[in-house]
N, C-alpha and C positions, 0 to 999 in steps of 0.2 A: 625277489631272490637276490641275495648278494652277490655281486659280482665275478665271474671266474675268470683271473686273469694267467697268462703265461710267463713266466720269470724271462728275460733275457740277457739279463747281465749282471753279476754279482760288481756292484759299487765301493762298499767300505764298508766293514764291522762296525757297530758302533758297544762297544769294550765298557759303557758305563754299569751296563745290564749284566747280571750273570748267566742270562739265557743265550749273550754273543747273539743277539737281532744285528739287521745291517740292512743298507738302503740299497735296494733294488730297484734297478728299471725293467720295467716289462714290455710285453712286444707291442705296444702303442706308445710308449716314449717315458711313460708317467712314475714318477718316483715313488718308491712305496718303501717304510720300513715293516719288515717282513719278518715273522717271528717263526723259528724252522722247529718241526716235528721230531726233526733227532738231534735237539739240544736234551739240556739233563733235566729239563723238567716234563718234558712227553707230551702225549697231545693232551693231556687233561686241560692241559695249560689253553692250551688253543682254544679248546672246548670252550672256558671260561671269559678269552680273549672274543668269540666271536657271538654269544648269548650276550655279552655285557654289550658290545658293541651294538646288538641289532636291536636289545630292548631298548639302549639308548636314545638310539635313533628314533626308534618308535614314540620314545616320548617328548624327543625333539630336544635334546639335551647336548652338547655340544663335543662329541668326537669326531676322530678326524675320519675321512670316509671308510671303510672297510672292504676288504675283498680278500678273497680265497685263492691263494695264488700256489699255479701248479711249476712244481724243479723239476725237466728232464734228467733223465742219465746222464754224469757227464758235467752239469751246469758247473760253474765256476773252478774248473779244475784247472785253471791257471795259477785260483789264489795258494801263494806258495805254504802258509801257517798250518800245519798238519789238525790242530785244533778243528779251524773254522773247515778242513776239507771231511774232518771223520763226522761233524754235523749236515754237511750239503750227501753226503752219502747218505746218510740216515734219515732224511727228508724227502727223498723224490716221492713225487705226489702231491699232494694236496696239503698247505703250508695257508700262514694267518699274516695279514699285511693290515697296515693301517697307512693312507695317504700321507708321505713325507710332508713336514709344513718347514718348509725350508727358512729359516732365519729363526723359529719361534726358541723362545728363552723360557728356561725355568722356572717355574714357579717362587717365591718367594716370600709368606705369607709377611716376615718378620720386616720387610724391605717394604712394603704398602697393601695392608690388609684391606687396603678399601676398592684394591682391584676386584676384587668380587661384590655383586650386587648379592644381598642377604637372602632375597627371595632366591637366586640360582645355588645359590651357597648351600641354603636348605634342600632343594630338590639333588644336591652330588649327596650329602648325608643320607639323604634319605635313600637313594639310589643304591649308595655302600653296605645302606643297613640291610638291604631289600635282598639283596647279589651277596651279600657276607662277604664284601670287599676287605680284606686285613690291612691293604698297605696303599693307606695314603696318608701318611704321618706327614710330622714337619722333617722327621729324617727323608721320606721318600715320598715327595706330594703327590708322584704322577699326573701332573698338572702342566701344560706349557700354557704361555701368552702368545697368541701371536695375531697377528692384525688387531689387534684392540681387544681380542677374548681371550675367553678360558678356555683351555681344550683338554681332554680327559683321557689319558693314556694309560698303558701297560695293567692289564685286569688278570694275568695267569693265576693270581693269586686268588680269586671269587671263586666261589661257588665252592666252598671248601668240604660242604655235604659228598663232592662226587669223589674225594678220596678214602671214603669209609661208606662207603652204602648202607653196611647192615645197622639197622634199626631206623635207619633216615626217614620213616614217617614218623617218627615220635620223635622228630628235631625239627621239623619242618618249619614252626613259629619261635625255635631256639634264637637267643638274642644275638645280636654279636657284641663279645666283650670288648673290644678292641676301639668299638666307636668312640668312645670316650679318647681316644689320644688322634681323633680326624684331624687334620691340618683345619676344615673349613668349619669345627663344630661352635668355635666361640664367635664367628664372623654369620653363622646361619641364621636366616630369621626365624620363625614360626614352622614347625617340623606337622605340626595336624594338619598347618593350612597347605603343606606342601605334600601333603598326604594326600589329601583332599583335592588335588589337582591332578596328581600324577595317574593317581589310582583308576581315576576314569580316563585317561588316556591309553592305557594297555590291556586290548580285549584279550578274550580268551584266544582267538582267534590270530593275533600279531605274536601271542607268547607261543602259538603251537607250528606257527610261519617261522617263526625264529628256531626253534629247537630241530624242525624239519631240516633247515639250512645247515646242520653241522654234518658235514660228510661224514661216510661210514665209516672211514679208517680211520678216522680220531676215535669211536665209539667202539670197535673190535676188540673182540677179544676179553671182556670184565666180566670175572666168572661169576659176581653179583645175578646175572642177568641170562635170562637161555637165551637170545635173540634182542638185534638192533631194536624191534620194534618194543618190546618192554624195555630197554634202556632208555629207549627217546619216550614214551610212556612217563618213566619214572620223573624225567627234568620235567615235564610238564605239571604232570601234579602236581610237583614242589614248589614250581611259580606261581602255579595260578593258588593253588593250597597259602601259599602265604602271603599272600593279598585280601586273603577274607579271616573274618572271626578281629577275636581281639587284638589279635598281633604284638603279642608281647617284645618282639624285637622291636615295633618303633615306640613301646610305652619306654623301655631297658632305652634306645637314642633320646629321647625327650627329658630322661631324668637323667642322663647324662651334661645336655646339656644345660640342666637347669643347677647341677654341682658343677660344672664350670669344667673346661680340658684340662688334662692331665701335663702338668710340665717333666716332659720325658728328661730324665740324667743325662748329662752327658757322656757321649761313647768314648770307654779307655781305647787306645791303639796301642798302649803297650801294658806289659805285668809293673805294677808300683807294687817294689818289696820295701 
């Protein structure tokens, strides 16, 4: 079971993110950047935040630790920013942290692509195609280095099925189009063999431990569903469902990467008349 830890002190926003995450210490000392329930993306986000993280884990893949970390009434009501205090309101309870890695640097595929070994390169693609991860471009790797690795951050964006439920079994092997512009898809090696490894690393039984793990109050309330237990039902099936059969989402990443990534345009910041 993941972790449940107690927030104790609100640290610093960290302002790069549009979800306004910030580095928390909790009540045994440990730094934790913490993604909060009443930011603007709601807990689906979390949802995604804490499935990506635990199948991760499960396949021995490199993020940063995780835990489930609960805000009293009250917490941080010193920080003076009316923003970051209408989101610590809107959060008390049960909030998404990931172990701060204090010093780690950004990713930068264009600065030395050979920091990733191809074999792991393959198992992140393969992992995004698996999770319908959308955002790990070269605009936004979610990737840190730090002690000599790679580490795997900010996943609100997965599991894009749970913002449309209706019809979501006849999406379940839907591809994801997006993998083609992956920051690691020209550095990855061999996508089958990485299939073929990961695939038998995650039972039935670690996907249905992890889906268990997501508290209630991220799950509440989705008129998709009469009850918690058919909504946690449903993320199940969808995992394990698309791990078997032909799995057209990793044939749709393999011919991706066999036309080579997409060289994203560069972003205007302002109107050219």
């Amino acid at each position: 079971m993941m972790p449940r830890l107690r927030a104790a002190r609100y640290v610093v926003p960290l302002r790069e993110g549009g979800s306004l995450p910030a580095v928390v210490e909790v009540d045994h000392g440990e730094m934790l950047v913490v993604k909060f329930r009443g930011a603007g993306q709601g807990p689906k986000a979390l949802v995604a935040e804490l499935i990506f993280a635990g199948l991760a884990q499960a396949l021995g893949l490199p993020v940063p630790d995780p835990a489930v970390v609960w805000l009293d009434d009250g917490f941080g009501r010193a920080e003076p920013d009316p923003e970051i205090q209408d989101i610590l309101r809107g959060s008390v309870g049960e909030n998404f942290g990931l172990a701060y890695l204090a010093g780690a640097l950004g990713f930068d595929a264009a600065a030395d692509p050979t920091l990733v070994d191809p074999a792991l390169a393959a198992e992140i693609v393969w992992l995004d195609a698996y999770l319908t991860n959308v955002d790990r471009t070269p605009r936004n790797p979610n990737l840190l280095l730090w002690q000599g690795r790679v580490w795997l951050i900010d996943h609100g964006a997965a599991l894009y099925v749970h913002h449309r439920w209706d019809g979501w079994r006849e999406r379940i092997q839907a591809p994801l189009p997006q993998i083609r512009e992956h920051v690691l898809l020209e550095r990855a090696g061999d996508l089958r063999a990485a299939d073929a490894r990961l695939r038998q690393r995650l039972s039935t039984a670690e996907i249905r431990a992890v889906v268990e793990d997501v508290p209630d109050a991220w799950l509440a309330g989705d008129p998709a569903f009469p009850d918690l237990a058919t909504h946690r039902a449903a993320y199940v099936t969808y995992l394990e469902e698309r791990l078997g059969g032909p799995r057209p989402w990793l044939e749709h990443a393999i011919e991706a990467q066999r036309r080579g990534p997409v060289r994203l345009a560069p972003r205007l910041t302002h109107r050219v008349v």
